[in-house]
Residue frames relative to the residue before (quaternion, step in Angstrom):
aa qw qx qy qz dx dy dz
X 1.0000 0.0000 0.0000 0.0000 0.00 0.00 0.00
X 0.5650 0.7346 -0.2071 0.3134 3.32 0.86 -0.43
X 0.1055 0.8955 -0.4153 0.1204 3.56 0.17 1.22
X 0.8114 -0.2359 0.1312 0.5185 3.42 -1.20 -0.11
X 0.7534 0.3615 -0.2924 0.4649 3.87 0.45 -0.58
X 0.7015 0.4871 -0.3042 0.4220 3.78 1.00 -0.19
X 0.4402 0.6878 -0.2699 0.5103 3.02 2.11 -0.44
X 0.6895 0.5606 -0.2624 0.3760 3.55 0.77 -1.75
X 0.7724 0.4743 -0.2383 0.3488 2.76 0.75 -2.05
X 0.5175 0.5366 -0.4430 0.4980 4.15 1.14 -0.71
X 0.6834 0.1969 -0.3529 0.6080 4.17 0.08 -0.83
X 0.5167 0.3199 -0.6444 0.4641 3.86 -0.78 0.80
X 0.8399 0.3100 -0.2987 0.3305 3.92 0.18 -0.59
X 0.7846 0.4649 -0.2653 0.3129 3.05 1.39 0.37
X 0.5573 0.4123 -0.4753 0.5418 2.43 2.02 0.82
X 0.5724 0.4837 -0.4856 0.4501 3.25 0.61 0.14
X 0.8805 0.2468 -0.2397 0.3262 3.58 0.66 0.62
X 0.5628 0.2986 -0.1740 0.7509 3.11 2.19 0.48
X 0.6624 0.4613 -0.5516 0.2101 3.44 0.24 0.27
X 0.7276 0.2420 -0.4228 0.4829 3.89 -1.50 0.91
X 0.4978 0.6367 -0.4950 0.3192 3.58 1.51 0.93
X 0.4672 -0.6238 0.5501 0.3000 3.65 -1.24 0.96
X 0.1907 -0.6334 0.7262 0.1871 3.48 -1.66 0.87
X 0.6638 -0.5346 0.5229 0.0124 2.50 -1.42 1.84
X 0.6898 -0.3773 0.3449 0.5126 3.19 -0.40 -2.03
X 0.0545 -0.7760 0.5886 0.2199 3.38 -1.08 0.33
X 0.4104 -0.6358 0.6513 0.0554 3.32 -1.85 1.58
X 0.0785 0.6084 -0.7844 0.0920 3.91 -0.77 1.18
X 0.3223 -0.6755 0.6575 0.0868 3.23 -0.96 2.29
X 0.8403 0.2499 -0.1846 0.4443 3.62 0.46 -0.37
X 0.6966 -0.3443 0.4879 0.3977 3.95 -1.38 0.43
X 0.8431 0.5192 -0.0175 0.1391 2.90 -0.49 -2.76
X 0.6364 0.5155 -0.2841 0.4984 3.20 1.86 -0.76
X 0.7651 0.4275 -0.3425 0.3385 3.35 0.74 0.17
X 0.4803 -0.6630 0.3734 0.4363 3.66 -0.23 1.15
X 0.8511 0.1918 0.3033 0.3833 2.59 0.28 -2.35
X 0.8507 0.0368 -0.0374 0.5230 4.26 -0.22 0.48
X 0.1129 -0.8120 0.5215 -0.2366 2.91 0.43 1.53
X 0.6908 0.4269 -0.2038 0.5469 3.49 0.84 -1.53
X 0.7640 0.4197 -0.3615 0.3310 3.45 0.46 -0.48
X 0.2463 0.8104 -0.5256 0.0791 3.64 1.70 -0.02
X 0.6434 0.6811 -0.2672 0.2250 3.80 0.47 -1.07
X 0.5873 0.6825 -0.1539 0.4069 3.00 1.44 -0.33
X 0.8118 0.3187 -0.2003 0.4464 2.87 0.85 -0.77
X 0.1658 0.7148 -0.5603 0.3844 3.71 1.94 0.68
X 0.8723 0.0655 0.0317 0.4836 3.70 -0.59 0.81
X 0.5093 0.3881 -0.5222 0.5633 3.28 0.59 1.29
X 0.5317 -0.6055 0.5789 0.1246 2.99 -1.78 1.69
X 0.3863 -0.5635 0.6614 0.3096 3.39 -1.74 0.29
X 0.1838 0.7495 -0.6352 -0.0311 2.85 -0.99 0.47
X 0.8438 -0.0939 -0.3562 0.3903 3.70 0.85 1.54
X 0.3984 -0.6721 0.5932 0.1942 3.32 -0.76 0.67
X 0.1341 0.7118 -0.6894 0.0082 4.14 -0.75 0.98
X 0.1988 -0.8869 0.3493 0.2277 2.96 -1.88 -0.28
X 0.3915 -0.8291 0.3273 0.2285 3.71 0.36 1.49
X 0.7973 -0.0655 0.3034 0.5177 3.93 0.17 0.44
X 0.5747 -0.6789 0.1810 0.4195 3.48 -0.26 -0.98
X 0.2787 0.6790 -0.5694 0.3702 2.85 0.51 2.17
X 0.0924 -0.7720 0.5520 0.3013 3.10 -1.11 -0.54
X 0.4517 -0.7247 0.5020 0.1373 3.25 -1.16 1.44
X 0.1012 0.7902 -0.5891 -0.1348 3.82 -0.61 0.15
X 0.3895 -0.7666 0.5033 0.0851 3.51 -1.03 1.37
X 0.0545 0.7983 -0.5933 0.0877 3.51 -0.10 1.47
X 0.1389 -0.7479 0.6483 -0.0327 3.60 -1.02 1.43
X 0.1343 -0.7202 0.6684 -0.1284 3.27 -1.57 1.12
X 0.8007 -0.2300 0.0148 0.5530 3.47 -0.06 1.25
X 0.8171 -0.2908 0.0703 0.4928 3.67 0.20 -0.72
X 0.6846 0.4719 -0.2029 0.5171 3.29 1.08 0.22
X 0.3894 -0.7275 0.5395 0.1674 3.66 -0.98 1.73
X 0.5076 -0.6361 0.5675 -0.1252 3.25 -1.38 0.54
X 0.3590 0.7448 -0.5555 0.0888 4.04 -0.15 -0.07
X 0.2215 -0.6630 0.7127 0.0587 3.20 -1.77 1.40
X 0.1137 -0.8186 0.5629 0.0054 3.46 -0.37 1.44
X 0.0756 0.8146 -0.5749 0.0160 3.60 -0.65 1.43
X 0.4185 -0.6868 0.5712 0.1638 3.15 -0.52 1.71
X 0.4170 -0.6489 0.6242 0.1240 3.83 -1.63 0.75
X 0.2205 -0.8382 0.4914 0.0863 3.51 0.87 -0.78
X 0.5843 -0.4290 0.4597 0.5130 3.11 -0.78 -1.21
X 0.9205 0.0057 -0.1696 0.3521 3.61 0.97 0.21
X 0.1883 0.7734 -0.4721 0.3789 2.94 2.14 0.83
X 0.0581 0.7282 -0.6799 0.0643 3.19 -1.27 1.03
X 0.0659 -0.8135 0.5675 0.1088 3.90 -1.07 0.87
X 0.1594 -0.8284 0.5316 -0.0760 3.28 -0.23 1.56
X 0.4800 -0.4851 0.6513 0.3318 3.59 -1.48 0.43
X 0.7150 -0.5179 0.4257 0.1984 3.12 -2.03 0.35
X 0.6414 0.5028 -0.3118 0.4885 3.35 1.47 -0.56
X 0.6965 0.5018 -0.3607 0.3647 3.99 1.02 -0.31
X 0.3922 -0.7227 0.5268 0.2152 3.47 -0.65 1.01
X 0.3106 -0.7068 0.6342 0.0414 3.24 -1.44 1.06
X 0.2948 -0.6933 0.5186 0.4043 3.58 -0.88 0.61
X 0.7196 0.3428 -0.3128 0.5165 4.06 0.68 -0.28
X 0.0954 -0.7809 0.6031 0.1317 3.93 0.03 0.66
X 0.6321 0.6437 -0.3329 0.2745 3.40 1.23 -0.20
X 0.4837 0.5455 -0.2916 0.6193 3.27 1.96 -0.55
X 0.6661 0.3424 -0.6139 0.2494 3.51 -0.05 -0.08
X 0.3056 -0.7562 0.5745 0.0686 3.91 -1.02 1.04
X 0.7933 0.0545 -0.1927 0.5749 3.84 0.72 -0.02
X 0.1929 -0.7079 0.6783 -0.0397 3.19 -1.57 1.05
X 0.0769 -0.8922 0.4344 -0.0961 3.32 -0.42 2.01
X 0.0491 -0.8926 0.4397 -0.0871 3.50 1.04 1.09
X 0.2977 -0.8315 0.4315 -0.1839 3.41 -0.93 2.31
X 0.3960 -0.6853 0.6109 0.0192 3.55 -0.38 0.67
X 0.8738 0.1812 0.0679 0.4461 3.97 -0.75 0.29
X 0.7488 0.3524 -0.3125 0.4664 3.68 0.82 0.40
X 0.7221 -0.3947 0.3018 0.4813 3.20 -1.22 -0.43
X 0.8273 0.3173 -0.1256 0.4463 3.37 0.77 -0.60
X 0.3549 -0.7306 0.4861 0.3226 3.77 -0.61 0.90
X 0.8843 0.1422 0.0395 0.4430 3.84 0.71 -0.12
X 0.0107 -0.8422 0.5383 0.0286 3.88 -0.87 0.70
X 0.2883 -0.7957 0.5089 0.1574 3.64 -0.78 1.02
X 0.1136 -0.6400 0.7261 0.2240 3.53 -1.00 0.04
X 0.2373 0.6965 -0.6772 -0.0002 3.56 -0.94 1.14
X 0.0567 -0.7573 0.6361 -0.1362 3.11 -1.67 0.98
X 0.0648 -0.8664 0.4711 0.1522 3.60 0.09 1.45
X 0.7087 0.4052 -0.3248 0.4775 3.80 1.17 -0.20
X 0.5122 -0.6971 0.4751 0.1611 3.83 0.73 0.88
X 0.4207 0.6403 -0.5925 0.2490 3.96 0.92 0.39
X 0.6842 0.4182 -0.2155 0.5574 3.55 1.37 -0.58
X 0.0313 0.7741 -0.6245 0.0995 3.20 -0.96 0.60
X 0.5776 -0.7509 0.2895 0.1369 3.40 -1.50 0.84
X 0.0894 0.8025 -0.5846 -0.0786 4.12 0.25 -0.29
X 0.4117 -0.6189 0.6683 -0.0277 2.88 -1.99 1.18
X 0.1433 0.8166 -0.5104 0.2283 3.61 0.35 1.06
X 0.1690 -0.7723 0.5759 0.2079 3.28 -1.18 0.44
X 0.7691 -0.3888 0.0431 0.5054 3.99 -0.85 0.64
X 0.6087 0.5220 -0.3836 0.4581 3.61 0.64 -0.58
X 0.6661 0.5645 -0.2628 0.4107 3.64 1.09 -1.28
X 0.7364 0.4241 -0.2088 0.4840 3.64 1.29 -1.11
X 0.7040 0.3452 -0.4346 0.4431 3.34 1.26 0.02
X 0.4243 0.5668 -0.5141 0.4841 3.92 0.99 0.96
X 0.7040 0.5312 -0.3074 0.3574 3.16 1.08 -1.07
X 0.5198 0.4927 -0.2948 0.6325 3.48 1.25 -1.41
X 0.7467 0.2446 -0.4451 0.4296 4.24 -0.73 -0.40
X 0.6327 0.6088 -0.3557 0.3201 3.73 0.56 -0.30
X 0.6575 0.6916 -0.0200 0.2983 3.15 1.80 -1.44
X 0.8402 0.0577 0.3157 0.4371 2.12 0.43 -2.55
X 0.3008 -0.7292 0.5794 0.2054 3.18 -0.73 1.18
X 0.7484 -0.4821 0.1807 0.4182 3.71 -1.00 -0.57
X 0.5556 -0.6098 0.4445 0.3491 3.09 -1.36 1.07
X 0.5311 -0.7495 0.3454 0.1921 3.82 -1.20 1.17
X 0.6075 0.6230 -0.2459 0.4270 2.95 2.17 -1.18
X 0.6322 0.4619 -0.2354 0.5759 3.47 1.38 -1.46
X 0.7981 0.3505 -0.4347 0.2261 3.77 -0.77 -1.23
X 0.6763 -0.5960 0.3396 0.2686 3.54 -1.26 1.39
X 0.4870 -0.6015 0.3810 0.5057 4.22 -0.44 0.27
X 0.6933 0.4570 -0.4162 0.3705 3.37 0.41 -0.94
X 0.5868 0.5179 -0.3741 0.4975 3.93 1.09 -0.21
X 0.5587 0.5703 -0.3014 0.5213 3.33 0.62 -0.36
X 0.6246 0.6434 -0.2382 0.3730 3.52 0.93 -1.50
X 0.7172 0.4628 -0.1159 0.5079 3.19 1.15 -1.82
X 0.7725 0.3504 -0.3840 0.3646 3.52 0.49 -0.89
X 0.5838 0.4880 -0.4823 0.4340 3.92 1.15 -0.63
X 0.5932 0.5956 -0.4112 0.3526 3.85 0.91 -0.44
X 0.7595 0.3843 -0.2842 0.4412 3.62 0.99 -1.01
X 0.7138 0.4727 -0.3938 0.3347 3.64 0.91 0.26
X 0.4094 -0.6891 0.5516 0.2309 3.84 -1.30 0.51
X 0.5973 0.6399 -0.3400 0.3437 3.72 -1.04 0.49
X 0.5668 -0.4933 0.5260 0.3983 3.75 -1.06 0.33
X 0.7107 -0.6114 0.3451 0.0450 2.77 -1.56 1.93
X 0.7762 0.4056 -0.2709 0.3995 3.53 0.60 -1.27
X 0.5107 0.6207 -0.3798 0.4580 3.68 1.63 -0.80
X 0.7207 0.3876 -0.3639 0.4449 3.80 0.65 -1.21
X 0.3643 0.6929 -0.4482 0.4317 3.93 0.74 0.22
X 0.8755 0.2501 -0.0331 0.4122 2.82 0.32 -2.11
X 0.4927 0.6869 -0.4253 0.3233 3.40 1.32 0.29
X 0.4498 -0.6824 0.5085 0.2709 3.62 -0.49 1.32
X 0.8507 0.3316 -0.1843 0.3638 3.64 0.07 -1.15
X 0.7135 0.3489 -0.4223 0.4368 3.14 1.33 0.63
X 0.6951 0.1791 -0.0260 0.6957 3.66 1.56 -0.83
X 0.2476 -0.8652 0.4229 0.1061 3.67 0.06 1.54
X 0.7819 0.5227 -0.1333 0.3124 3.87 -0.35 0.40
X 0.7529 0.3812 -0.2028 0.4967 3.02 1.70 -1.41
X 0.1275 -0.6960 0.6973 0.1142 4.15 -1.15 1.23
X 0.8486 -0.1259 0.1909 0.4772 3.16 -1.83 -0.38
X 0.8876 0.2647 -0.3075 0.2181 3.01 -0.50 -1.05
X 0.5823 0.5885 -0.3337 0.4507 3.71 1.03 -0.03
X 0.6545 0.5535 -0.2965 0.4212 3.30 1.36 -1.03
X 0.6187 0.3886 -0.3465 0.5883 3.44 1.14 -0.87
X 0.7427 0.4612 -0.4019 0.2723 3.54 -0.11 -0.21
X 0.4084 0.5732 -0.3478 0.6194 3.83 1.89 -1.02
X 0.8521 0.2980 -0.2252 0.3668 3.83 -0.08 -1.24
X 0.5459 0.5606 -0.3728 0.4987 3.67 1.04 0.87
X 0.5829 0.4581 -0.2640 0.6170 3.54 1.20 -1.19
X 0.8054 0.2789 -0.2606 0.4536 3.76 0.72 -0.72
X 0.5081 -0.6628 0.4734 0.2800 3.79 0.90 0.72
X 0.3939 0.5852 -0.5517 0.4449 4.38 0.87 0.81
X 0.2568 -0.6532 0.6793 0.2141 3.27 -1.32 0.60
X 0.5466 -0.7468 0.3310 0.1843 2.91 -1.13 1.13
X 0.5290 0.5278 -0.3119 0.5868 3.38 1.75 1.08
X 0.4682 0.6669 -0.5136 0.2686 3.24 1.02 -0.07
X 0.2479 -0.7115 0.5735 0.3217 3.35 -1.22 0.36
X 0.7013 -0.6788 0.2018 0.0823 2.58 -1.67 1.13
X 0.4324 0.7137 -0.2257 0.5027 3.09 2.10 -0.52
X 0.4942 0.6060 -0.3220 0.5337 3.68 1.33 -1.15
X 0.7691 0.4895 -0.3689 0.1812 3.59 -0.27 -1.07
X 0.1756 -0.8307 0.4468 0.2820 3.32 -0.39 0.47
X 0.7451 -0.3930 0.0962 0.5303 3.96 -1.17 0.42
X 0.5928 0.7342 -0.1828 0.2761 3.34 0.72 -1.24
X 0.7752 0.2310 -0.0359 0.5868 3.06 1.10 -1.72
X 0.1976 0.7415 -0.3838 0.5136 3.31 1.55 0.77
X 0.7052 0.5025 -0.0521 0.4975 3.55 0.26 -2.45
X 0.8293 0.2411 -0.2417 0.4423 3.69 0.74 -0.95
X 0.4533 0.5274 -0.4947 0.5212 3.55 1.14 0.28
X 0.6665 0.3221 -0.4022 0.5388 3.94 0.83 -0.61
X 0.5839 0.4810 -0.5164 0.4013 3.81 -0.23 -0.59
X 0.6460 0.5770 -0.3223 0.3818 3.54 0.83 -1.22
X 0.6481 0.6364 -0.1158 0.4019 3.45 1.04 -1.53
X 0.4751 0.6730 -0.1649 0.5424 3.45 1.62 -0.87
X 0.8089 0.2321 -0.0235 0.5397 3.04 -0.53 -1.85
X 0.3829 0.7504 -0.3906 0.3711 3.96 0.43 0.54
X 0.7720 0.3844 0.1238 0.4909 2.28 -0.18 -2.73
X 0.7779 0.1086 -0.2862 0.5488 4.10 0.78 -0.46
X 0.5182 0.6328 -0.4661 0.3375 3.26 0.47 0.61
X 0.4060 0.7055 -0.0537 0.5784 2.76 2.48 -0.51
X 0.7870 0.1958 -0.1267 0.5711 3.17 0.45 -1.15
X 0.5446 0.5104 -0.5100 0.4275 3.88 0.71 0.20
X 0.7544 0.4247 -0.3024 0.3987 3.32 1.05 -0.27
X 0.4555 -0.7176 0.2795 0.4466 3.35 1.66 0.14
X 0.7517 -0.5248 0.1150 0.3825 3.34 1.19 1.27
X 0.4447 -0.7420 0.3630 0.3462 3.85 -0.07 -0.19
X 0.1594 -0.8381 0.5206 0.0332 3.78 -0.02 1.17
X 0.0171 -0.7015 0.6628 -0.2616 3.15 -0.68 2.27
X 0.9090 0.1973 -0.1339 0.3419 2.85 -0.52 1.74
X 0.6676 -0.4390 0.2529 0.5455 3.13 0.57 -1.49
X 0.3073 0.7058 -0.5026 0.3935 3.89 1.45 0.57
X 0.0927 0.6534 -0.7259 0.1941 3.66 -0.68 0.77
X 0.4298 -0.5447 0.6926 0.1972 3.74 -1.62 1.10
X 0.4724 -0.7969 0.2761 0.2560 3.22 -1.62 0.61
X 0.5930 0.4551 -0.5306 0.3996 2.97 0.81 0.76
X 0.8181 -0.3426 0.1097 0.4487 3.70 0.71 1.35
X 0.6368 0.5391 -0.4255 0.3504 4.02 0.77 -1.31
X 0.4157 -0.6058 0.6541 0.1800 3.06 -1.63 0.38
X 0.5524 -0.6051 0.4900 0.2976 3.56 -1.20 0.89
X 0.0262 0.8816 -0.4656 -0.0729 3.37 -1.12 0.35
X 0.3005 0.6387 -0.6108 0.3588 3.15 1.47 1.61
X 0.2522 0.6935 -0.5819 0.3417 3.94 0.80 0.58
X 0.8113 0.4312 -0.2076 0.3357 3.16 0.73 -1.05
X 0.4682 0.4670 -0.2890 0.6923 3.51 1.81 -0.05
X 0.1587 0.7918 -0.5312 0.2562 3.95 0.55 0.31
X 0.1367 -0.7745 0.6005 0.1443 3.81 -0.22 0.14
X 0.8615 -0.1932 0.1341 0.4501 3.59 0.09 -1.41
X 0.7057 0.5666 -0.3896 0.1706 3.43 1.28 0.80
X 0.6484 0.3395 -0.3418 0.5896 3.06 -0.34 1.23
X 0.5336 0.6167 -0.4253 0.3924 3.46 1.10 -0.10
X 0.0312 0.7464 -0.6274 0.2198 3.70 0.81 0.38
X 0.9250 -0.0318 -0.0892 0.3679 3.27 -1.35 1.68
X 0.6914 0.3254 -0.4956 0.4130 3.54 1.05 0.66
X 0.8318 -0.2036 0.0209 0.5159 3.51 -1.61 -0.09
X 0.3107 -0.6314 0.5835 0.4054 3.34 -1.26 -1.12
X 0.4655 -0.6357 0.5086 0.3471 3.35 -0.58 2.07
X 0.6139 0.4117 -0.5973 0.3112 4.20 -0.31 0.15
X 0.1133 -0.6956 0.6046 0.3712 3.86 1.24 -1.10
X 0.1956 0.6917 -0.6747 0.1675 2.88 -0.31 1.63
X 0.4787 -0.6016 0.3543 0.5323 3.77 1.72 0.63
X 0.5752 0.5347 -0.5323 0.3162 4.36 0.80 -0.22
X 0.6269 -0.5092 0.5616 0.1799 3.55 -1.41 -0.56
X 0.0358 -0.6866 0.6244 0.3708 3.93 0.08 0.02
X 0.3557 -0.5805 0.7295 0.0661 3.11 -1.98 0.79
X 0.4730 -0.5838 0.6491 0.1188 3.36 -1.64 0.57
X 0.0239 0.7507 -0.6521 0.1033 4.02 -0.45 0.69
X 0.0565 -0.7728 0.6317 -0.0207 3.35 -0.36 1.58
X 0.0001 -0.6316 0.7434 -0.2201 3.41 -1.49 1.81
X 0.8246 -0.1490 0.0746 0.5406 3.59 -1.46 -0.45
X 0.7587 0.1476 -0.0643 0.6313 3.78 0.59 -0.99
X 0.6443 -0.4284 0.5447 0.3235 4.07 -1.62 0.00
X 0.0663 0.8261 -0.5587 0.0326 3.79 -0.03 1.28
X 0.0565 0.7774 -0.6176 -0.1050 3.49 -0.58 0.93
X 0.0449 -0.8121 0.5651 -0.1382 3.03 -1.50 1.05
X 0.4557 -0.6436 0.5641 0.2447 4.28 -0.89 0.32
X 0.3464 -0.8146 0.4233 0.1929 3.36 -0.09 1.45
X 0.4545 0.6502 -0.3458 0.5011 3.05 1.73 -0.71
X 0.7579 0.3966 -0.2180 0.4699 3.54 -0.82 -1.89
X 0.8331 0.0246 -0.0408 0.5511 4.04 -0.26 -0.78
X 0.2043 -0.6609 0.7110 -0.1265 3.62 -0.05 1.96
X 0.4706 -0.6321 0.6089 0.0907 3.39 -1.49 0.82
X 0.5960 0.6124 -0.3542 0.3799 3.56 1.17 -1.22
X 0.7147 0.4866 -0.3058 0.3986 4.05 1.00 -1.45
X 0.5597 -0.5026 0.6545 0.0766 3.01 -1.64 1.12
X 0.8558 0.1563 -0.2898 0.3990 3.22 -1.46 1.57
């Protein structure tokens, strides 16, 4: 479940509560959880953080050791979650790495993840910048409108997929897409070729004021997404149409949201984002 705003809001709390901390040690209970640099795990015994970014929906941490940076990339997935030592988990058995700190706010940080869609890699700077072109397309919060403009122009296909498409727009899953493509009146079929520039600009403005409207609330906790130091998100409660299958539309336009089943569950107000309009 975890997406571009549940992502942010975890790297904000970990640097505001682990950065210029020393790793100690790190405990990987399991092989499988690590994509990539396993062998190289030893290293990073005694190396300082010194930054905490975020790629889409991962987080990167930037561990340095005399002259030379380090990154522990821990994908979220759909059910990756890095938590401090003080939040309780209902499966303690999923957590699979135990990162234990010296000099911060916190004495300790878990990666737990009981369905393995996320997974971790040890990479140094050359490694994270294969990983990041391989990954990640552009970040929605950072890339300028008029970039944005061009790349939704050069592509063909149904709208809500080119959202959810990591390697082209990094960050954004279900539950944002259906919500961005309500506030901006787009069915979530339109093709993308159709749009004109304009209605382009208001699908990004829209995209914007979302995603950090999102993270001011500390993201939206469906299910089982929880920041690490325990809070639950609480842009659930600012929801528009997901999951709202079969009640009004919050615009009162007298329709119903409906449920439109493709690659992911799109809900949406046949009314407010008609398929028939042009641009």
């Amino acid at each position: 479940m975890p997406e571009l705003p549940e992502a942010e809001v975890v790297a904000r709390q970990l640097r505001a509560r682990l950065l210029g901390a020393q790793l100690n040690d790190c405990l990987v209970g399991r092989a499988d959880i690590v994509r990539e640099g396993l062998h190289t795990l030893l290293w990073y015994h005694g190396a300082v953080l010194e930054g905490v970014e975020r790629y889409g929906k991962s987080v990167v941490l930037g561990l340095k050791k005399e002259d030379e940076t380090r990154y522990v990339v821990a994908e979220l997935g759909m059910t990756g979650l890095l938590l401090f030592r003080t939040t309780q988990t209902k499966y303690p058995q999923h957590v699979h790495v135990r990162m234990s700190f010296t000099g911060g706010r916190e004495p300790e940080l878990r990666y737990w993840n009981p369905r393995r869609f996320g997974r971790m890699s040890l990479l140094d700077r050359a490694g994270l910048d294969r990983y990041r072109a391989r990954r990640f397309g552009v970040d929605p919060l950072t890339v300028p409108c008029d970039e944005f403009v061009r790349l939704v122009q050069a592509k063909r296909g149904r709208l809500k997929p080119l959202l959810m498409h990591q390697q082209v727009i990094a960050g954004i899953g279900n539950i944002y897409a259906n919500e961005i493509l309500f506030r901006a009146r787009l069915h979530p079929n339109r093709e993308v070729n159709r749009l004109r520039g304009a209605t382009i600009v208001t699908l990004y403005d829209t995209m914007q004021t979302v995603l950090r409207e999102a993270i001011s609330c500390g993201g939206s906790s469906v299910k089982d997404f929880y920041a690490p130091d325990g809070t639950e998100g609480r842009y659930r409660l600012r929801h528009l149409v997901y999951g709202k299958e079969g009640q009004p539309c919050p615009n009162r336009c007298g329709r119903i949201i409906r449920r439109l089943q493709s690659e992911r569950s799109s809900f949406f107000c046949p009314a407010c984002q008609s398929n028939r309009l042009l641009g």
